[in-house]
N, CA, C and O atoms as a MOPAC input file, in Angstrom:
PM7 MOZYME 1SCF
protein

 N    -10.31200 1    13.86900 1    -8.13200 1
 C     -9.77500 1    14.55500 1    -6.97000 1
 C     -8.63400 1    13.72900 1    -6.37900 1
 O     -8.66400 1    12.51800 1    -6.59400 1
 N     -7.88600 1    14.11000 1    -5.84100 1
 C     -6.44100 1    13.83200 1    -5.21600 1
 C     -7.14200 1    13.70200 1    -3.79100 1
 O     -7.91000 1    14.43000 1    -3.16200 1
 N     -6.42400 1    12.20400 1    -3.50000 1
 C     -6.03500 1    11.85700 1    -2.38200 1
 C     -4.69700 1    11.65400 1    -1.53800 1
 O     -3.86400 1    10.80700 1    -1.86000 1
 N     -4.57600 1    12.35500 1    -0.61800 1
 C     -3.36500 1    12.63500 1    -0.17200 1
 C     -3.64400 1    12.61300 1     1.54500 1
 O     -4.71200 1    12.81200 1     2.12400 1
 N     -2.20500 1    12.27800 1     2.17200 1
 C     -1.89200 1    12.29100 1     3.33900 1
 C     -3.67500 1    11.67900 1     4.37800 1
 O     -4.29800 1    12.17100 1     5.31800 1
 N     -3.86700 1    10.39600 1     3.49300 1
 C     -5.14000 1     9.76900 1     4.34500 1
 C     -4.42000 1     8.71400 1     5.47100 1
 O     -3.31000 1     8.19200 1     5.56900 1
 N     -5.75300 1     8.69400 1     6.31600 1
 C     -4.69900 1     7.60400 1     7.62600 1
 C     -5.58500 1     6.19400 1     7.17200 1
 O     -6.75700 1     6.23600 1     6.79700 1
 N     -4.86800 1     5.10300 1     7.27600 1
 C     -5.20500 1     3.65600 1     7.01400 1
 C     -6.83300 1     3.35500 1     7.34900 1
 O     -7.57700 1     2.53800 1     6.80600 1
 N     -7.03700 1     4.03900 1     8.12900 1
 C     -8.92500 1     3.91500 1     8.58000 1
 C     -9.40100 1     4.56200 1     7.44400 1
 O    -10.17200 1     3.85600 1     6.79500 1
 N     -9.14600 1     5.96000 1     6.86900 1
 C     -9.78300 1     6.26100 1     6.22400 1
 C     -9.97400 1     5.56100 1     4.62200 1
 O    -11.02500 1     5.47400 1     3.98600 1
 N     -8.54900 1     5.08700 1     4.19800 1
 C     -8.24400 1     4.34800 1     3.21700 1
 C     -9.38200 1     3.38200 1     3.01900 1
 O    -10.21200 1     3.40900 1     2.10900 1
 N     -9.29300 1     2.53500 1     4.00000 1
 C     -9.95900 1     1.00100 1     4.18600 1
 C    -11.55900 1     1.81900 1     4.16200 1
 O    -12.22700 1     1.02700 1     3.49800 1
 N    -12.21000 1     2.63500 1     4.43200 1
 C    -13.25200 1     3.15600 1     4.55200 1
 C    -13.49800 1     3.54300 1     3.00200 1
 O    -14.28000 1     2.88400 1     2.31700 1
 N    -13.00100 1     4.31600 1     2.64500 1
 C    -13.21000 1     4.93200 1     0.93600 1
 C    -13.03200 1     3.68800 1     0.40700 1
 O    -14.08700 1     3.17600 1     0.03300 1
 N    -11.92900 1     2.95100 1     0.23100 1
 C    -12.16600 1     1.74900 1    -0.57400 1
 C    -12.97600 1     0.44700 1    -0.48800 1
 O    -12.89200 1    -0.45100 1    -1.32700 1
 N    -13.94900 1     0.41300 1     0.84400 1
 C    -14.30100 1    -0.88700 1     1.35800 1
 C    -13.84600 1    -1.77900 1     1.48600 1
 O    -14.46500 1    -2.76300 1     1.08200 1
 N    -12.57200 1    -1.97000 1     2.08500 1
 C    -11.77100 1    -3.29600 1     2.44000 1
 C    -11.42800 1    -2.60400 1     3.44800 1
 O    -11.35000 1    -1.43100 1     3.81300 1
 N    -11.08500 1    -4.53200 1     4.10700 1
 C    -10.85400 1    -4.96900 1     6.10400 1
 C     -9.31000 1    -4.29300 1     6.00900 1
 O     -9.11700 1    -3.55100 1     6.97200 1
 N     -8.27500 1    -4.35900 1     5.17300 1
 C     -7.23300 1    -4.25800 1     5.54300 1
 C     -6.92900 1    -3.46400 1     4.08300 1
 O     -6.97800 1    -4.03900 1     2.99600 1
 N     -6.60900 1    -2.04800 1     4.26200 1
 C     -5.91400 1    -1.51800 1     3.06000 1
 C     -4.91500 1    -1.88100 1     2.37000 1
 O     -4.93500 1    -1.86800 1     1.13900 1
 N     -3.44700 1    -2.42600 1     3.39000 1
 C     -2.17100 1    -3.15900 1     3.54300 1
 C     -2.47900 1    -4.28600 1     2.40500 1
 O     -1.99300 1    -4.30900 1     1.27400 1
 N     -3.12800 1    -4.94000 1     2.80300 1
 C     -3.50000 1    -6.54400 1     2.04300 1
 C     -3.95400 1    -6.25900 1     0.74000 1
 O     -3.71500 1    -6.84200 1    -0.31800 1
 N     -4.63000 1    -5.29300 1     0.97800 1
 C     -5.49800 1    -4.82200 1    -0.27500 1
 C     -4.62100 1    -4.30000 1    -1.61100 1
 O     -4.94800 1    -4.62600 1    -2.75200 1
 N     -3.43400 1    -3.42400 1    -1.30900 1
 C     -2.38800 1    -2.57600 1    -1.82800 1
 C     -1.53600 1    -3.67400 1    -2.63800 1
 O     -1.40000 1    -3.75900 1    -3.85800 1
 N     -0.67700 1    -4.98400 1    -1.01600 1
 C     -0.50500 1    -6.01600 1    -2.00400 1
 C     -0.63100 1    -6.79500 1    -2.99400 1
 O      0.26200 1    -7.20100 1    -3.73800 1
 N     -1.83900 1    -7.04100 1    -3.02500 1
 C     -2.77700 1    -7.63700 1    -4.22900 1
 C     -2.60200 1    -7.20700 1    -5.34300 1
 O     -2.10700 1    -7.70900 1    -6.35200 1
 N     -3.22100 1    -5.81400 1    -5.03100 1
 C     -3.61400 1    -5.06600 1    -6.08500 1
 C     -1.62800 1    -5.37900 1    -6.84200 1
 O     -1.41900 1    -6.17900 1    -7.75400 1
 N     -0.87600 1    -4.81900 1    -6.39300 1
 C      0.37400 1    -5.17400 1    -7.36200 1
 C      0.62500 1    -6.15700 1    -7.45400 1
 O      1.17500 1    -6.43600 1    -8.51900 1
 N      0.41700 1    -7.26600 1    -6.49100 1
 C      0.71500 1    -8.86200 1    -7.35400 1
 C     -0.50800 1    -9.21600 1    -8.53800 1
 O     -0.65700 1   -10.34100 1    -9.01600 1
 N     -1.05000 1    -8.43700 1    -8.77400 1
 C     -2.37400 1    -8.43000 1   -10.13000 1
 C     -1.49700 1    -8.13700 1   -11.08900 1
 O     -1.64800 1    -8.71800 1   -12.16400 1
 N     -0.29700 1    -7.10600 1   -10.92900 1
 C      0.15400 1    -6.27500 1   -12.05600 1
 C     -0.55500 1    -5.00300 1   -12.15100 1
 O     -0.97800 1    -4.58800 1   -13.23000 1
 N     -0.69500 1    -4.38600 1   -11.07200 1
 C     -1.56600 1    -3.31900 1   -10.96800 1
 C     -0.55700 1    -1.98800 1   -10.47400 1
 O     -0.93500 1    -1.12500 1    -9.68200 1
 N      0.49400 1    -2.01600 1   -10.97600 1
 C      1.48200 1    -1.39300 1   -10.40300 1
 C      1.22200 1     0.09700 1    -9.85100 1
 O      1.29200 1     0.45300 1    -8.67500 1
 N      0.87000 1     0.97500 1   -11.10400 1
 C      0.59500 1     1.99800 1   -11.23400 1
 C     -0.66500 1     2.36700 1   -10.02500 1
 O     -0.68400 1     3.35600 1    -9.29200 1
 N     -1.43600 1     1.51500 1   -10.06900 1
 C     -2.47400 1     1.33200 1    -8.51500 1
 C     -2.26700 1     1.62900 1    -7.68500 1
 O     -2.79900 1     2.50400 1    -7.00200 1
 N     -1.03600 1     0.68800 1    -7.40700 1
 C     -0.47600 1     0.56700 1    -6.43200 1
 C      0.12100 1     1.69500 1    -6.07100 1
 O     -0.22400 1     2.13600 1    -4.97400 1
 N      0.85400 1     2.24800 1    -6.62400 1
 C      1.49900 1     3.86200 1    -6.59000 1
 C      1.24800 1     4.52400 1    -5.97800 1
 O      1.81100 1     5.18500 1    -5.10600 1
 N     -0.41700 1     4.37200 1    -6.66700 1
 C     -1.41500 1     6.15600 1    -6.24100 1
 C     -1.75900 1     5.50000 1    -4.67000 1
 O     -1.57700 1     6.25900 1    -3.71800 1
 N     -2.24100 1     4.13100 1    -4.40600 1
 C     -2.48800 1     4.07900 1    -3.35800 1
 C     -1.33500 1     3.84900 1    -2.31500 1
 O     -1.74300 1     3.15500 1    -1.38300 1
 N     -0.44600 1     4.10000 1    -2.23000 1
 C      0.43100 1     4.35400 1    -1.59600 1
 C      0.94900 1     5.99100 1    -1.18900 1
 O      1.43800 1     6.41400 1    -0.14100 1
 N      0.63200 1     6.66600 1    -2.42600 1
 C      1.05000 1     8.02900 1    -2.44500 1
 C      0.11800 1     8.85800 1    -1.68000 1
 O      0.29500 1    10.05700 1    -1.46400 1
 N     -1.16700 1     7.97400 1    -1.16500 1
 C     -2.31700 1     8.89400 1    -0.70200 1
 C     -2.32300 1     8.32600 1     0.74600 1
 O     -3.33000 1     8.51900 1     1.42800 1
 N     -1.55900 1     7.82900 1     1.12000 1
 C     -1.74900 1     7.35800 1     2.54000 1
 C     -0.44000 1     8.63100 1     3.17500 1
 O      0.32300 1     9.32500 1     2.50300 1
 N     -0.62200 1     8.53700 1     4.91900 1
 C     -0.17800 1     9.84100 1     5.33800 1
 C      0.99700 1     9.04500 1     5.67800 1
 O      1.04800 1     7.82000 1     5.56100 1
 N      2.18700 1     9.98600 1     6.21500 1
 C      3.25100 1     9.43800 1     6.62200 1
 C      2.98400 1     8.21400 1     7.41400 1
 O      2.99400 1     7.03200 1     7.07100 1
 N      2.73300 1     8.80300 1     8.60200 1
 C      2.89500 1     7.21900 1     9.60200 1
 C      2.14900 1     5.86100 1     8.96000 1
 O      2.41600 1     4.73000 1     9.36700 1
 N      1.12200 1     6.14600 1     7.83900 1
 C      0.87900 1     5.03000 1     7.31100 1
 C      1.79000 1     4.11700 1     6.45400 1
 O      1.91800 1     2.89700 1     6.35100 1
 N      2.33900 1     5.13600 1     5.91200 1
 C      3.64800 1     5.05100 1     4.66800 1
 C      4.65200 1     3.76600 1     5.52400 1
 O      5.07000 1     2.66300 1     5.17400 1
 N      4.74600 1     4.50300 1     6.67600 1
 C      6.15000 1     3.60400 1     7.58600 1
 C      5.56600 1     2.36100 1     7.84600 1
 O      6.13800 1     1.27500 1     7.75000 1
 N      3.66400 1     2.68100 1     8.39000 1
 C      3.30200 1     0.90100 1     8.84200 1
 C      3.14100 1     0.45700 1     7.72600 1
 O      2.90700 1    -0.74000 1     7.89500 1
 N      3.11600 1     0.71300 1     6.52200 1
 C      2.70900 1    -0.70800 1     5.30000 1
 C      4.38500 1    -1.14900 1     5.08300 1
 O      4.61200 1    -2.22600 1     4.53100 1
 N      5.24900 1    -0.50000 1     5.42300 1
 C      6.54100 1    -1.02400 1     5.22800 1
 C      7.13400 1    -2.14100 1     5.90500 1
 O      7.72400 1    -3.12000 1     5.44900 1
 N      6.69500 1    -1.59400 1     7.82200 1
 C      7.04300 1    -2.95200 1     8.43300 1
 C      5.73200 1    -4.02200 1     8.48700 1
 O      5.70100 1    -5.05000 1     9.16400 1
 N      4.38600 1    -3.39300 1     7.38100 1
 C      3.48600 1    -4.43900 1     7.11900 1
 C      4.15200 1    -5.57200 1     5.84600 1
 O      4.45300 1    -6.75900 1     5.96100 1
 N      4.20400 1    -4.92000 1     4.98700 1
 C      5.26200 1    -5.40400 1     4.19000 1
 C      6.69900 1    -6.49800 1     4.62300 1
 O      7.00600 1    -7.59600 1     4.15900 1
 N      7.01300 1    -6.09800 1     5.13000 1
 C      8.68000 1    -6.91600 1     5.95700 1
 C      8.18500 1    -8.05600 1     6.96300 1
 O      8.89400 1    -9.05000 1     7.12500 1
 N      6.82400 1    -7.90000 1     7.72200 1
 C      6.38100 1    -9.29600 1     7.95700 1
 C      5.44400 1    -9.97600 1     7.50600 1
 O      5.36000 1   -11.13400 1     7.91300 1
 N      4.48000 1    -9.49400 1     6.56100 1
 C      3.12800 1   -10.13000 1     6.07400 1
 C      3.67200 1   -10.53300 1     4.76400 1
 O      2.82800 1   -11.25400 1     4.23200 1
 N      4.48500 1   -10.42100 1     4.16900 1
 C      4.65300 1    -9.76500 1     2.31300 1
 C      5.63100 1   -11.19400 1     1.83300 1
 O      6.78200 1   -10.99600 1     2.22200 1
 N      5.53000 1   -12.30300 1     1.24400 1
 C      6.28300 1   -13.36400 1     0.38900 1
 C      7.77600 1   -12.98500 1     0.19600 1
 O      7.95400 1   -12.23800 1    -0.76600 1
 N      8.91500 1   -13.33700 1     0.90600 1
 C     10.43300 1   -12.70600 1     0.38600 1
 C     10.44100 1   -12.57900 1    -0.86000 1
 O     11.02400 1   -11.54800 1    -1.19500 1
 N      9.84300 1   -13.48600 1    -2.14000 1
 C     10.00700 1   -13.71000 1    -3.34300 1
 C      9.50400 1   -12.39800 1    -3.80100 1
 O      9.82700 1   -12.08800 1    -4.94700 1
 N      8.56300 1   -11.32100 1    -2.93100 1
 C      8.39100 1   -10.25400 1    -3.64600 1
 C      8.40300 1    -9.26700 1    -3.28400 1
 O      8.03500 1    -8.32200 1    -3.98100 1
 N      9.02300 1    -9.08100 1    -1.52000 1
 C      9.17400 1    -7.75700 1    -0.83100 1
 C     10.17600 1    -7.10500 1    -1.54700 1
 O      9.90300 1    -6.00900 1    -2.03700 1
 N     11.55600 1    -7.69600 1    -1.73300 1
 C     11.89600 1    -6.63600 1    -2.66000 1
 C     11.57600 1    -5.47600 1    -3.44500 1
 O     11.89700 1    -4.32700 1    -3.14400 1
 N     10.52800 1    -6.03900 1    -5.09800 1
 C      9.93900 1    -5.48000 1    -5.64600 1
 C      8.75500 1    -4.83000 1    -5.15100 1
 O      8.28300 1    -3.81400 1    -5.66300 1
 N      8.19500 1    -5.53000 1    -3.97300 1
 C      6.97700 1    -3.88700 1    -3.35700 1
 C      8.05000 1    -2.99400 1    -2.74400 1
 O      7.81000 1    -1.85500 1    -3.14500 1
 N      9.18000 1    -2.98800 1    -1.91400 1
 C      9.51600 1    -1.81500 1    -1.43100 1
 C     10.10200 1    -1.51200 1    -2.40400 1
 O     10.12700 1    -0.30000 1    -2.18600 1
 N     11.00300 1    -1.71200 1    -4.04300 1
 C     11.37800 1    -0.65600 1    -4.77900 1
 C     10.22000 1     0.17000 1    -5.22700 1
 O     10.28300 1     1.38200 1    -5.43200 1
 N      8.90200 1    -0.75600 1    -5.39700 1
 C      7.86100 1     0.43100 1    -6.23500 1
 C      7.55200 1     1.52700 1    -5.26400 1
 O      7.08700 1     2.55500 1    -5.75500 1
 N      7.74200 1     1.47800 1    -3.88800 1
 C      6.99000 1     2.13000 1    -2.80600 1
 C      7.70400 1     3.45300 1    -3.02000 1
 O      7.14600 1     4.53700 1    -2.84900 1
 N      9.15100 1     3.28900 1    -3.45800 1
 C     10.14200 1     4.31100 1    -3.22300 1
 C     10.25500 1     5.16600 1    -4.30700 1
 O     10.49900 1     6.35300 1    -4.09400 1
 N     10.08000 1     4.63800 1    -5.74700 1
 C     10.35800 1     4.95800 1    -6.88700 1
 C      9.14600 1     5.47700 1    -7.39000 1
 O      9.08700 1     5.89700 1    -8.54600 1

């Protein structure tokens, strides 16, 4: 089943983790790209925008780049 347009509570709830954000990161610094994708693609807009400026202050410069191209692409 497709998950789509979920809000960050619900995320962190279905998946059992404190922080979905943190969780998302990981998962693509594993090489989990494709993971990463779907769990991005299933979060709702306004979540979409907070993992971005979660991203721009929590996220290593050496690899924000490459999370916001996968976010987009």
């Amino acid at each position: 089943m497709k998950r789509y347009g979920k809000t960050v509570a619900q995320q962190c709830k279905y998946y059992k983790v404190g922080n979905i954000f943190e969780y998302m990161v990981e998962t693509y610094l594993n090489g989990n790209i494709s993971t990463f994708k779907a769990l991005y693609k299933e979060l709702c807009g306004e979540a979409k925008r907070d993992f971005i400026q979660y991203a721009f202050s929590e996220v290593h410069p050496q690899y924000l780049q490459e999370i916001i191209v996968a976010t987009v692409r």
